[in-house]
VEXDREN-2710 file (C-alpha; in Angstrom, 1 decimal):
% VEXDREN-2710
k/r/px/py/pz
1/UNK/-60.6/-16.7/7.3
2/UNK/-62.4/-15.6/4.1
3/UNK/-62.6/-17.6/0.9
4/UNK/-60.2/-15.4/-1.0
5/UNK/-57.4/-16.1/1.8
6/UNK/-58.6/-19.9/1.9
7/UNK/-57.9/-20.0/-2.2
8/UNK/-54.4/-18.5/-1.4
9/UNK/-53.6/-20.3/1.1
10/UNK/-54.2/-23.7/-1.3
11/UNK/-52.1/-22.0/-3.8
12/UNK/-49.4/-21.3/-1.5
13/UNK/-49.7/-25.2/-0.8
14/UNK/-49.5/-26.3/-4.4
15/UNK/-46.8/-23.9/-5.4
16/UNK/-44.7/-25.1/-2.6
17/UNK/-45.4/-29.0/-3.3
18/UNK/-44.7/-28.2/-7.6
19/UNK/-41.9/-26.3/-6.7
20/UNK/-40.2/-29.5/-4.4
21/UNK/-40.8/-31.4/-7.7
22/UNK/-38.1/-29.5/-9.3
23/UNK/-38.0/-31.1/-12.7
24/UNK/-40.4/-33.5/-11.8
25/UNK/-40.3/-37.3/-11.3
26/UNK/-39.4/-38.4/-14.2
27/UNK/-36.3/-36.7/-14.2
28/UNK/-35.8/-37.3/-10.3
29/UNK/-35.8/-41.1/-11.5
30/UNK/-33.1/-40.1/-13.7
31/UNK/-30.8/-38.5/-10.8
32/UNK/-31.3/-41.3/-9.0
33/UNK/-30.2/-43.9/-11.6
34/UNK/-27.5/-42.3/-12.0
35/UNK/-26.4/-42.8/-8.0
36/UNK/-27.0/-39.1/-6.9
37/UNK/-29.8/-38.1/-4.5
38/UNK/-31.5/-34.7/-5.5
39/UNK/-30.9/-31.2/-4.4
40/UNK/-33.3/-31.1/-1.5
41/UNK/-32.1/-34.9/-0.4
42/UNK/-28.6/-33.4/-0.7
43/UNK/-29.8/-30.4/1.8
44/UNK/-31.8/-32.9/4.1
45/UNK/-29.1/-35.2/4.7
46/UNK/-27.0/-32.1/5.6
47/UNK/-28.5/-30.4/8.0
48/UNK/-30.1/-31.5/11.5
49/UNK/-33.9/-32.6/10.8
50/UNK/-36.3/-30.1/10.3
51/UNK/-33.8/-27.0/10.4
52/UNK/-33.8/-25.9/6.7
53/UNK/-35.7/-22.4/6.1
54/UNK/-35.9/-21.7/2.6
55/UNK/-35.2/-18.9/0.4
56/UNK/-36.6/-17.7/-3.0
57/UNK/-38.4/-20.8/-3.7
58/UNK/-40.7/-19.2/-6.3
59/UNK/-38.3/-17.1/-8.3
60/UNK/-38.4/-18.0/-11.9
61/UNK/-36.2/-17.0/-15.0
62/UNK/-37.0/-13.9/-17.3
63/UNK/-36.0/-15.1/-20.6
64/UNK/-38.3/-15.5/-23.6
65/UNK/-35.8/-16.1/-26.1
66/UNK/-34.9/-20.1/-27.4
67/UNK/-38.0/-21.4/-26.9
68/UNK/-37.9/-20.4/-22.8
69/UNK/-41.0/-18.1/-23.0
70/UNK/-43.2/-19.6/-20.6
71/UNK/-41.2/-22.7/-20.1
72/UNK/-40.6/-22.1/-16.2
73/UNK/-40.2/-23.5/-12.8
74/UNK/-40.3/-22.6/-9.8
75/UNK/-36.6/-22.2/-7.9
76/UNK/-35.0/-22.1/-11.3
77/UNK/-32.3/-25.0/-11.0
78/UNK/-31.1/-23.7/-7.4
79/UNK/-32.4/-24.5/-4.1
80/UNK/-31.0/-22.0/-1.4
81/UNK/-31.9/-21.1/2.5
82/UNK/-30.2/-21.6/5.8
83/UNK/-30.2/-24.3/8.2
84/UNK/-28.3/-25.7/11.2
85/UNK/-25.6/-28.4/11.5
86/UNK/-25.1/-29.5/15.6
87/UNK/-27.1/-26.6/16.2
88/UNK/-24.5/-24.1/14.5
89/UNK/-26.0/-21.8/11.5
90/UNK/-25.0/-22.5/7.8
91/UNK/-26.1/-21.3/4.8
92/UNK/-26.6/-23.1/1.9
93/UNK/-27.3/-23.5/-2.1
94/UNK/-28.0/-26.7/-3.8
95/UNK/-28.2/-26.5/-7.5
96/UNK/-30.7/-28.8/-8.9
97/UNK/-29.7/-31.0/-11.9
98/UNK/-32.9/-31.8/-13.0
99/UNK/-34.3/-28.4/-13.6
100/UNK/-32.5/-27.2/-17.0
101/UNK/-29.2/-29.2/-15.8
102/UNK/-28.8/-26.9/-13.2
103/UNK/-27.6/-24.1/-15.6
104/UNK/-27.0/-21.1/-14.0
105/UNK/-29.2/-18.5/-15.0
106/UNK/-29.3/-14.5/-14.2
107/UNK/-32.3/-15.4/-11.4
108/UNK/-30.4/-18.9/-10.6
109/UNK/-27.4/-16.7/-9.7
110/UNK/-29.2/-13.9/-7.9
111/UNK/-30.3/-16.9/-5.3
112/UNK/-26.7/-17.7/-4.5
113/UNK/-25.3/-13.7/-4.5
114/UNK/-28.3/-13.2/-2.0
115/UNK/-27.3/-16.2/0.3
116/UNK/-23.8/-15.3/0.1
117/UNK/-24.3/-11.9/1.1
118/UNK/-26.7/-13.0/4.2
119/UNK/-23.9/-15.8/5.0
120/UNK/-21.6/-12.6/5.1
121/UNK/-23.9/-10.5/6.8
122/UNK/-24.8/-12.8/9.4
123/UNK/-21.1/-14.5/10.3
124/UNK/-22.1/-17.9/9.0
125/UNK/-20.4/-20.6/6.8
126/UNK/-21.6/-20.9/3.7
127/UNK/-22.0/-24.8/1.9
128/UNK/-22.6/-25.1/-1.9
129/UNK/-23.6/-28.4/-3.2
130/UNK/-22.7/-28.0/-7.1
131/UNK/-24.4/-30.3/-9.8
132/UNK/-25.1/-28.3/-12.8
133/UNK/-24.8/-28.0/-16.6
134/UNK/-22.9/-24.6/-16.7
135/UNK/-24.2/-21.5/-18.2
136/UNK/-27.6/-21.2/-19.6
137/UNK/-26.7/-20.6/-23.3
138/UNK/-30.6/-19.6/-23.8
139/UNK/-29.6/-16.3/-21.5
140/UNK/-26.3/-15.8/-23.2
141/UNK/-24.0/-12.8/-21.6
142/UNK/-27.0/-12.5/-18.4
143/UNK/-25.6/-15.5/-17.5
144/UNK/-21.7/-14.5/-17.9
145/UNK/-22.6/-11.4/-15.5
146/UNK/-24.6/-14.0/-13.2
147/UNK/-21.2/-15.9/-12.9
148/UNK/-19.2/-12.7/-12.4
149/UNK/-21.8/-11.7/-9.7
150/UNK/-21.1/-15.2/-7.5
151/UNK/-17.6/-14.8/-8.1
152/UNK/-17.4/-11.2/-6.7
153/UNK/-19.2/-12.4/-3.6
154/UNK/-16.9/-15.2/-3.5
155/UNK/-14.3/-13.2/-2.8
156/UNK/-16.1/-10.9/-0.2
157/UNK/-16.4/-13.5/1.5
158/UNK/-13.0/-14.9/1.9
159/UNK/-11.2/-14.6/5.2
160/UNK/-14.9/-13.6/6.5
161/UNK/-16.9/-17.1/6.3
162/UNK/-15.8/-20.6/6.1
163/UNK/-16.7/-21.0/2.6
164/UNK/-17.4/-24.8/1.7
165/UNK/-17.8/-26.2/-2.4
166/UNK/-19.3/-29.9/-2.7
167/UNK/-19.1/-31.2/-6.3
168/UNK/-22.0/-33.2/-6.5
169/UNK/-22.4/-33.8/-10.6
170/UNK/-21.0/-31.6/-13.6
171/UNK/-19.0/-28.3/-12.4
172/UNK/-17.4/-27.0/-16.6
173/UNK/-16.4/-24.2/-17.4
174/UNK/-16.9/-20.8/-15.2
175/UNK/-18.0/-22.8/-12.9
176/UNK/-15.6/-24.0/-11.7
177/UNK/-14.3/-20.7/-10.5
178/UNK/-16.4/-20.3/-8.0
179/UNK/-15.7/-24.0/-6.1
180/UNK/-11.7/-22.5/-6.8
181/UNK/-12.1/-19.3/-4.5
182/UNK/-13.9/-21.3/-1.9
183/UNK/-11.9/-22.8/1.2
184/UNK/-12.8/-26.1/0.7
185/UNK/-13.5/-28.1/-2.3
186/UNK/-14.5/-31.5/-2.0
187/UNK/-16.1/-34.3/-4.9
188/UNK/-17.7/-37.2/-5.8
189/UNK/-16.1/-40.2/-6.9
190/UNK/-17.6/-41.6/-10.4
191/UNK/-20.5/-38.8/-10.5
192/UNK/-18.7/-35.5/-10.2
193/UNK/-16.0/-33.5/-12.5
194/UNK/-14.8/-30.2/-12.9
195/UNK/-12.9/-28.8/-15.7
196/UNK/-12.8/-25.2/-17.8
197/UNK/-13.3/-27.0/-20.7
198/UNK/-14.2/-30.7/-21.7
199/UNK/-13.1/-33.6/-23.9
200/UNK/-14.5/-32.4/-26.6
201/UNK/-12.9/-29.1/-26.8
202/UNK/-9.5/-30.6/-25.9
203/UNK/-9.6/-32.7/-28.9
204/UNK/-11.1/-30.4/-31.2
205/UNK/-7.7/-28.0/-30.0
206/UNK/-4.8/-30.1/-29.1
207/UNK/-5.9/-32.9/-31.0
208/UNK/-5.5/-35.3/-26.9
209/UNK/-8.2/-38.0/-26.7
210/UNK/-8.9/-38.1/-22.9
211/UNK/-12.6/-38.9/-20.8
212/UNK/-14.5/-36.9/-18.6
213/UNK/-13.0/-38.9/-15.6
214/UNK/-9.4/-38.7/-16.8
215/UNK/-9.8/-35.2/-17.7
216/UNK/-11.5/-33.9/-14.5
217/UNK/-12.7/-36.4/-12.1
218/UNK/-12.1/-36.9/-8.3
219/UNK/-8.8/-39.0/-8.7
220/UNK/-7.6/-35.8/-11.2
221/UNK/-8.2/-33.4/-9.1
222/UNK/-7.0/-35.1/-5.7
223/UNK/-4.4/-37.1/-6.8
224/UNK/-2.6/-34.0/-9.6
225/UNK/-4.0/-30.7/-9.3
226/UNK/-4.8/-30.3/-5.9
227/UNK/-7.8/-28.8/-7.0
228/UNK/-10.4/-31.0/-4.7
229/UNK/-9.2/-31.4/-0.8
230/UNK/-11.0/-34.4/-0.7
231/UNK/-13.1/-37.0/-2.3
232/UNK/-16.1/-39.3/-1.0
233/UNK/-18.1/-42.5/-2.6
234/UNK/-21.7/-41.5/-2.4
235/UNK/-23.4/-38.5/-1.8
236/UNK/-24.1/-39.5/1.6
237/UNK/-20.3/-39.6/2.5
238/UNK/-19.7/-36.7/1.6
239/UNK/-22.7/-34.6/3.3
240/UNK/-21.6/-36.1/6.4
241/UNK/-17.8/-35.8/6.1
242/UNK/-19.0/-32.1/5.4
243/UNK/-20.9/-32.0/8.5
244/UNK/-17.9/-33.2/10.0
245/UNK/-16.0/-30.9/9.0
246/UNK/-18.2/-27.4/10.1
247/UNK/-17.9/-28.8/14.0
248/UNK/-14.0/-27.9/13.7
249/UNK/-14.5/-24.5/12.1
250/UNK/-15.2/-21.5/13.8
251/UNK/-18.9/-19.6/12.4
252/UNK/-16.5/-16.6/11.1
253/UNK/-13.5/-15.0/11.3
254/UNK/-14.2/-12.8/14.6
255/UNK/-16.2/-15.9/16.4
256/UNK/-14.5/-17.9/19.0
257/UNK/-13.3/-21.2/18.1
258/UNK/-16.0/-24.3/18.9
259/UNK/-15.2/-26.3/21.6
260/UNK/-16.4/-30.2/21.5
261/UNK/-15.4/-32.0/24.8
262/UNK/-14.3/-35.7/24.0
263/UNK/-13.5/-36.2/27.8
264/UNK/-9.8/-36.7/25.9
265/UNK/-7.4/-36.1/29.6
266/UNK/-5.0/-32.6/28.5
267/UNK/-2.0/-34.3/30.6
268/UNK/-2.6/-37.8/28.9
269/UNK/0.8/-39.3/28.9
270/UNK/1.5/-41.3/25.6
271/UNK/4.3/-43.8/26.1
272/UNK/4.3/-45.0/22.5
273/UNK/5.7/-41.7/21.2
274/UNK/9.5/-42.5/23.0
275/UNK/10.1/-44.8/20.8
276/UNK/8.5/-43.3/17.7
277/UNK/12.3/-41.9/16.3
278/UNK/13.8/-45.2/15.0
279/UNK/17.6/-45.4/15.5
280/UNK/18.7/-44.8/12.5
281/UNK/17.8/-41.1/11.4
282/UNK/17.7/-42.5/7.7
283/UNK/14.8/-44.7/8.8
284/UNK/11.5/-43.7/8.2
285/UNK/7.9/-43.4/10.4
286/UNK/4.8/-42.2/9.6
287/UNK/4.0/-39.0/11.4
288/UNK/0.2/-39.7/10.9
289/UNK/0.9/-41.8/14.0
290/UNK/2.0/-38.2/16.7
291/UNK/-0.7/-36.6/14.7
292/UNK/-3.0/-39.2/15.8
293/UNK/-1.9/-39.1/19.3
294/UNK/-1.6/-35.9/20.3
295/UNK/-5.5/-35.1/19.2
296/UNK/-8.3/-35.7/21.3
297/UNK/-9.5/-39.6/21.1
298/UNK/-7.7/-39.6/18.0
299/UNK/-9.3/-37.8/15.9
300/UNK/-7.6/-35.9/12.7
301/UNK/-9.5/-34.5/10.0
302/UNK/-6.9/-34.8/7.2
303/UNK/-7.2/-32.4/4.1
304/UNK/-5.6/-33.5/0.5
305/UNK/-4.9/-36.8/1.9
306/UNK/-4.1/-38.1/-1.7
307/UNK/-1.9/-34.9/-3.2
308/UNK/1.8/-34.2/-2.4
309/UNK/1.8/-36.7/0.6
310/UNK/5.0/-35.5/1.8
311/UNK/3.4/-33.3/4.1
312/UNK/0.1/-33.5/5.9
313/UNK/-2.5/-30.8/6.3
314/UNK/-5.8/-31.0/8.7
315/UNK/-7.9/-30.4/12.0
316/UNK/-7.7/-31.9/15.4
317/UNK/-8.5/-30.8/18.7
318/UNK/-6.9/-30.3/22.1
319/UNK/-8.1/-29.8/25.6
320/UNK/-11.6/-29.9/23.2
321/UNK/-10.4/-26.8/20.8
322/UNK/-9.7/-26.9/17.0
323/UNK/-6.2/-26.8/16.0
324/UNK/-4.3/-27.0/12.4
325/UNK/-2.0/-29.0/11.6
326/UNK/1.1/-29.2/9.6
327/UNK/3.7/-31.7/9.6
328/UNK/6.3/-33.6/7.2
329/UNK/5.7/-36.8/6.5
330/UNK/9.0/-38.9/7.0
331/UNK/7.1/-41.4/4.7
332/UNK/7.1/-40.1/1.3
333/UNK/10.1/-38.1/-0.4
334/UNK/11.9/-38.7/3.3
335/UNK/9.5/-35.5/4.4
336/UNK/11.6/-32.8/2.2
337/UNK/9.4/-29.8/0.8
338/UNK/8.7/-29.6/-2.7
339/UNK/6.7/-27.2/-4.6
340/UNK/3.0/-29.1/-4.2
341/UNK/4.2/-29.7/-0.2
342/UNK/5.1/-25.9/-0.3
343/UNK/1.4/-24.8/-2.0
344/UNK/-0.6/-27.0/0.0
345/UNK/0.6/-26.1/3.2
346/UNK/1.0/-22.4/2.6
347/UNK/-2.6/-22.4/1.7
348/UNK/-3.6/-24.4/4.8
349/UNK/-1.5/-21.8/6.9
350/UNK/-3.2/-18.9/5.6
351/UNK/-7.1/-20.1/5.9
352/UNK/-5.9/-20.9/9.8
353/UNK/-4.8/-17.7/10.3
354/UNK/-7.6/-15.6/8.3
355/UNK/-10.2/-18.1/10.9
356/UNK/-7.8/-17.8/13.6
357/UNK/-7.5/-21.4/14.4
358/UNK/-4.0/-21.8/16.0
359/UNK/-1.6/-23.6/13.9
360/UNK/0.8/-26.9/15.7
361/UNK/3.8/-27.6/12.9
362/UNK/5.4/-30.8/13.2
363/UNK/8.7/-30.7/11.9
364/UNK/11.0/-33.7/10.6
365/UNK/12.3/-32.1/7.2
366/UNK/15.8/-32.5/5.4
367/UNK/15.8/-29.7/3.3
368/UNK/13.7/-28.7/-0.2
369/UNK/13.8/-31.2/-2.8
370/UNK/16.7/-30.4/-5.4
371/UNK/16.4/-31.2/-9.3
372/UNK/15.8/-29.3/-12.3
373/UNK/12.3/-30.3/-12.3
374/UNK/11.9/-28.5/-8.9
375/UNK/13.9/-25.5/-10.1
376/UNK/12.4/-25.2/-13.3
377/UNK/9.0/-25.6/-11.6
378/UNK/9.5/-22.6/-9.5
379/UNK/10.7/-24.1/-5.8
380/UNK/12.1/-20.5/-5.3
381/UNK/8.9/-18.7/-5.4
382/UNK/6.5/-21.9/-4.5
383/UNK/8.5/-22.4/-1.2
384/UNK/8.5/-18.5/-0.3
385/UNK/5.1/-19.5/-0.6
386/UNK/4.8/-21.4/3.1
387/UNK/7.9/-19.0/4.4
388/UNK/5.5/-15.9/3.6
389/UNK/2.2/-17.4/5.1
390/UNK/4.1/-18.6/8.4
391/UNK/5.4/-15.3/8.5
392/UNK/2.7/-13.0/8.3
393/UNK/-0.1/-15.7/10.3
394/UNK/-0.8/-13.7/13.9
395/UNK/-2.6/-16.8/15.3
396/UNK/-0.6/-18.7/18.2
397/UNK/1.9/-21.1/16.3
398/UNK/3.7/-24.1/18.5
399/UNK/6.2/-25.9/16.9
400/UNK/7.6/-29.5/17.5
401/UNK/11.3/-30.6/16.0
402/UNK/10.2/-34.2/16.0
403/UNK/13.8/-35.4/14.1
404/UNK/15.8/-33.2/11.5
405/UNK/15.3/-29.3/10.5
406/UNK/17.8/-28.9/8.1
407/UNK/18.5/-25.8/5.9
408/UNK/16.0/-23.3/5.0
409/UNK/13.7/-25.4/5.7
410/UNK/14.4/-25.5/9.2
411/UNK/13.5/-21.6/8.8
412/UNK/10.0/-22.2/7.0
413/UNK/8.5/-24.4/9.0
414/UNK/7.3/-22.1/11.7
415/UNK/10.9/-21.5/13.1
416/UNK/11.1/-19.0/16.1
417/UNK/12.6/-16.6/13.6
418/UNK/9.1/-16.2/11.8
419/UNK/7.5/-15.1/15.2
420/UNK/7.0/-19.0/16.4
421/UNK/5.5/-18.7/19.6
422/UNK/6.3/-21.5/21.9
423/UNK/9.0/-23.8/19.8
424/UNK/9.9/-27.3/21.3
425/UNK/12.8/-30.1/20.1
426/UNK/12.5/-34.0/21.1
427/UNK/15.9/-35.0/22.5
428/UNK/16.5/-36.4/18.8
429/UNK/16.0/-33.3/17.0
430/UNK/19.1/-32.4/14.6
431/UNK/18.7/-28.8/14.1
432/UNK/21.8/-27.9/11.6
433/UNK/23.0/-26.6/7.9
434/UNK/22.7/-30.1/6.4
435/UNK/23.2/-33.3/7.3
436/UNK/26.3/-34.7/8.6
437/UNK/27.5/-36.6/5.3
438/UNK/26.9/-33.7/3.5
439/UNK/28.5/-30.8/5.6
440/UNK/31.3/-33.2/6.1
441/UNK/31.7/-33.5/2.7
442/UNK/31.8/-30.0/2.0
443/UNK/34.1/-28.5/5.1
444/UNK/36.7/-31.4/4.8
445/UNK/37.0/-32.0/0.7
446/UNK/40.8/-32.4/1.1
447/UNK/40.2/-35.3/3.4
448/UNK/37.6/-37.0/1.0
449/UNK/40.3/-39.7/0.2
450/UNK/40.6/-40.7/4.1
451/UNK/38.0/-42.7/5.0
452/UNK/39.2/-42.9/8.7
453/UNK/39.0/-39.4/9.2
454/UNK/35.9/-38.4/7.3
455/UNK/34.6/-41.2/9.6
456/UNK/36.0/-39.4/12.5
457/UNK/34.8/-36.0/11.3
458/UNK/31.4/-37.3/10.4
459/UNK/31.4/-38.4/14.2
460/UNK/32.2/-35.7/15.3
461/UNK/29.7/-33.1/13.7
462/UNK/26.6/-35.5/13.9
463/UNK/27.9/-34.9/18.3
464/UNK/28.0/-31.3/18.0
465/UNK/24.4/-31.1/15.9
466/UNK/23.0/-34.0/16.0
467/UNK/20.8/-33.0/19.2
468/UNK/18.9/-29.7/20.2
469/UNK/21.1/-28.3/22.7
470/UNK/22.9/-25.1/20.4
471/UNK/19.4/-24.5/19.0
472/UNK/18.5/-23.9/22.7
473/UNK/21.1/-22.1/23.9
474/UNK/20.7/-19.7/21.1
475/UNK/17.1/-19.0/22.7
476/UNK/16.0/-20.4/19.1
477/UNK/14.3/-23.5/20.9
478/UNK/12.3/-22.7/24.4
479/UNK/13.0/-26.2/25.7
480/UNK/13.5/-29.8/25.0
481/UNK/10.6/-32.0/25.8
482/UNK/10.0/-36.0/26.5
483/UNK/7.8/-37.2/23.5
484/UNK/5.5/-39.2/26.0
485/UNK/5.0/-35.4/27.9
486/UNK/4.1/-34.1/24.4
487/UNK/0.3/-33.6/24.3
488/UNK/0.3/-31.9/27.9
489/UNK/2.8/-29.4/27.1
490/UNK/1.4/-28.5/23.7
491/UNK/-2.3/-28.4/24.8
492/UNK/-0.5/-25.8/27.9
493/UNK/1.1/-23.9/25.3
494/UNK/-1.9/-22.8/23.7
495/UNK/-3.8/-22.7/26.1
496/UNK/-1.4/-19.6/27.3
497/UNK/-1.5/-18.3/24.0
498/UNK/-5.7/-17.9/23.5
499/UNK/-5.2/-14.4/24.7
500/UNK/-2.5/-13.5/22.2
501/UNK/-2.6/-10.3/19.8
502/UNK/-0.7/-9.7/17.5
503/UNK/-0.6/-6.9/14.6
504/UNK/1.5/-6.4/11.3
505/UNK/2.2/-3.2/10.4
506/UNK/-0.7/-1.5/8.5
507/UNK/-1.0/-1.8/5.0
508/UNK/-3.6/-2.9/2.3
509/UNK/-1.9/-6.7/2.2
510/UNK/0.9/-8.3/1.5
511/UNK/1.9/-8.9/-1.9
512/UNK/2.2/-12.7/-1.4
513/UNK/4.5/-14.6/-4.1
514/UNK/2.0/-16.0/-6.1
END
C-alpha cells in the first residue's frame, strides 16, 4: 500500500473513533448521570453482538448561520444503520442527546428518510430510539421540512414494515408526530416525555401550572392518552422488551409469520379452564388467566397494559406461530366496551390485519358502557371504530364466547356476522339481547309489581338464552367446545385457516370512522 493510502486509511480510523465520541466525554458523563446510556449503547444493547453496519456516520450539517459555521460533528445528533435481532434484519436510528440535544437538523433528518426508505425497500422493521431536543432553531424552516420529510416516510411505511418508536429522553413538539404514526410507541419511566408543547407554554396560555412528568411522562401517556403502549425502568428494559417484541412480528407485510418452537404440546389439555366461569355470571375472573393458558409456555406479550384495562390487547403464540389477541377483561368495568376499550382494540385489529398476524377474540362482554360521558364522548363513532376494523380485517379470525355477548357488542367482537371464521361458545356462553333482568324488565313491565312472576319469567329467559345452543342452531356459532379442549381446537382452527384469502371489493380504502 502507498503512503498516500496508509495516511487515509489513519484518517478513516480517527474519523471513525471522533465520530463514536459523538459529543464527547464530557457530555457522555452527562447522559450517564442522568441514568440513560448513549445512542450507540442504546444500539449495542439492541441488536445481537457485532451485527450493527452503519450508515452516514460522517454526514455533517450545512448551516453557517447562529454561530454553527464550522461548529460540526460528525453523524450530526443521529446514529442510523441496520443490524440483526435473533438473526432477523432491522433497521435502526438512534438520535444522540449529546450532540446539539439531538435536534433534528435538515442532514439529521435525511439519515432517518434514507433508513426509512431502505427499511421499506428491503421489507424490514424499522426501530427508532428517540432522545432529542426538537428542531434545530439555528436551521429554522430546513428543519420544519426535515420533520415533514420523516413524517411522509412515516406513512409510506405503514401497513408495509413493523414500525417501532422508543422514547429514550425528550420527544416536544413535531416530534412527537413521528413516534404517533409508528406502530408501536413505547417510553421511559423518569427520563422520557413527549408532548407538542411544554410547561412553559401551557402556562404562558392557559395560565395551568403542571411538570414535565405530569404533563407528558410515561405514567401520562400509558395510564390517559394511550399515546405510549408501554413503559420500562431503565434503558435496558426497554431495548430488550423491544427485542422481545420483533420475535412475534413478521419482517413485513408480505413475509410469513416467524415461528419460535417452545416445545408447548398443540393438544395440551388445560383442566383449570372448566372451572374458570364462576357460578354466578355477576362474578368476575380475570381473563389474563385463558390468555395465559392457551399460549405457548405462557407466554403473552400484553400491549397498553396500564390504559382502558377493560380489554386486553397483545401477542402470543400457538403451535409456535404469532397470534393477536383481544379479549374483555371481566375484571375492570365488568368487561363492557367503552370508547378507550373501543380505540385500543380497533387499532390493535387493524396493525394485525395490515401484518397479517391472525387475530383470536376472547369474548365475555355485557354490552357498551352507557352514560352521558360515553355519549357525549362519541361511543357511537368510537365503537364503529372496532365494528369497522373487525369487519374489513381479511386475516383468519377465531372467536371464543367465553361467558356473555350481549347486544351490539355481541356483533363487534368478531361475531360470525363480520366474516368470523371459525366462532366457538363454552357451554356458559349467554349469547342474547341483554341480560335476563333487563329484557325481563322490558318485555313484562305490567308484571313489574309481581315479584313471583318476574322471578318466574326471569327463570325462564336466562333457560332459553342463558346457554349457546340458538346461537348454534342459527349456524351463528360453529360448535360448542369444553374449555379444558380449548387450546387444541383453536391452535386446529388456524392452522386450517393459514391458507385463507380473502379480498374486499376494490377501492382506494375505506373511509374508517375516525
Amino acid at each position: 500500500m502507498t503512503q498516500t493510502g496508509q495516511h487515509i486509511i489513519q484518517e478513516l480510523q480517527d474519523r471513525r473513533e471522533q465520530a463514536r465520541l459523538g459529543g464527547g466525554a464530557a457530555r457522555i458523563d452527562r447522559q450517564h448521570a442522568a441514568g440513560k446510556l448513549t445512542a450507540r449503547e442504546r444500539i449495542d444493547a439492541l441488536l445481537d453482538p457485532g451485527s450493527f453496519e452503519e450508515t452516514d456516520m460522517f454526514v455533517v450539517h450545512r448551516t453557517r448561520d447562529f454561530g454553527m459555521d464550522g461548529n460540526t460533528i460528525a453523524g450530526d445528533g443521529v446514529v442510523t444503520g441496520s443490524g440483526r435481532i435473533n438473526g432477523r434484519l432491522v433497521y435502526v436510528y438512534s438520535q444522540d442527546f449529546t450532540v446539539f440535544g439531538g435536534s433534528l437538523s435538515a442532514a439529521h433528518a435525511s439519515k432517518i428518510v434514507k433508513i426509512l426508505k431502505l427499511a421499506i425497500q428491503n421489507g424490514a422493521p424499522i426501530i427508532g430510539l428517540n432522545d432529542s431536543g426538537g428542531a434545530r432553531i439555528q436551521e429554522g424552516v430546513d428543519s420544519l421540512g426535515g420533520y415533514a420529510d420523516v413524517f411522509l416516510q412515516n406513512v409510506m411505511a405503514s401497513g408495509v414494515v413493523p414500525q417501532i418508536s422508543v422514547i429514550m429522553g425528550p420527544c416536544a413538539g413535531g416530534a412527537v408526530y413521528s413516534p404517533a404514526m409508528t406502530d408501536f410507541t413505547f417510553m421511559v419511566r423518569g427520563s422520557s416525555y413527549m408532548f407538542v408543547t411544554g410547561p412553559d407554554v401551557v402556562k404562558t396560555v392557559t395560565s395551568e401550572e403542571v411538570t414535565a412528568e405530569e404533563l407528558g411522562g410515561a405514567d401520562t401517556h400509558t395510564q390517559k392518552s394511550s399515546v405510549a403502549d408501554g413503559a420500562f425502568d431503565n434503558d435496558l428494559d426497554a431495548l430488550a422488551e423491544i427485542r422481545r417484541l420483533i420475535g412475534f412480528l413478521p419482517a413485513h407485510n408480505n413475509a410469513p409469520l416467524p415461528r419460535l418452537d417452545s416445545g408447548d404440546e398443540p393438544a395440551r389439555v388445560i383442566p383449570a379452564l372448566d372451572s374458570l366461569i364462576p357460578e354466578n355470571a355477576n362474578t368476575p375472573y380475570d381473563m389474563r388467566e385463558l390468555v395465559t393458558s392457551l399460549a405457548d409456555a405462557g407466554d403473552f406479550y400484553e400491549l397498553q397494559p396500564d390504559f382502558a384495562k377493560n380489554i386486553l390487547t397483545g401477542f402470543i403464540r400457538m403451535n409456535g406461530f404469532s397470534v393477536g389477541v383481544v379479549a374483555n377483561q371481566p375484571m375492570v368495568l365488568a368487561g363492557c366496551l367503552d370508547i378507550d376499550s373501543s380505540r385500543k382494540a380497533a387499532r390493535f385489529v387493524r396493525f394485525c390485519d395490515a401484518f397479517n398476524i391472525p387475530i383470536l377474540t376472547l369474548v365475555d362482554v355485557p354490552g357498551f358502557m352507557p352514560g352521558t360521558s360515553q355519549e357525549y364522548g362519541g361511543i357511537i363513532k368510537h365503537g364503529a371504530k372496532l365494528l369497522f376494523a373487525y369487519a374489513e380485517a381479511t386475516v383468519p379470525k377465531v372467536t371464543l364466547i367465553t361467558r356473555k355477548a350481549y347486544g351490539g357488542a355481541y356483533d363487534v367482537m368478531s361475531s360470525k356476522h363480520l366474516r368470523g371464521d371459525a366462532n366457538y361458545a363454552w357451554p356458559t356462553a349467554e349469547i342474547a339481547v341483554m341480560g335476563a333482568k333487563g329484557a325481563v324488565e322490558i318485555l313484562y313491565r305490567s308484571e313489574l309489581k309481581d315479584a313471583d312472576k318476574i322471578a318466574s319469567r326471569t327463570a325462564d329467559y336466562e333457560a332459553r338464552f342463558a346457554n349457546p345452543f340458538i346461537a348454534a342452531e342459527r349456524g351463528f356459532i360453529d360448535d360448542v367446545i369444553i374449555p379444558h379442549n380449548s387450546r387444541y381446537r383453536i391452535i386446529q382452527a388456524f392452522d386450517k385457516l393459514r391458507g385463507k384469502r380473502q379480498q374486499n371489493p376494490a377501492k382506494k380504502f375505506g373511509n374508517i370512522p375516525l
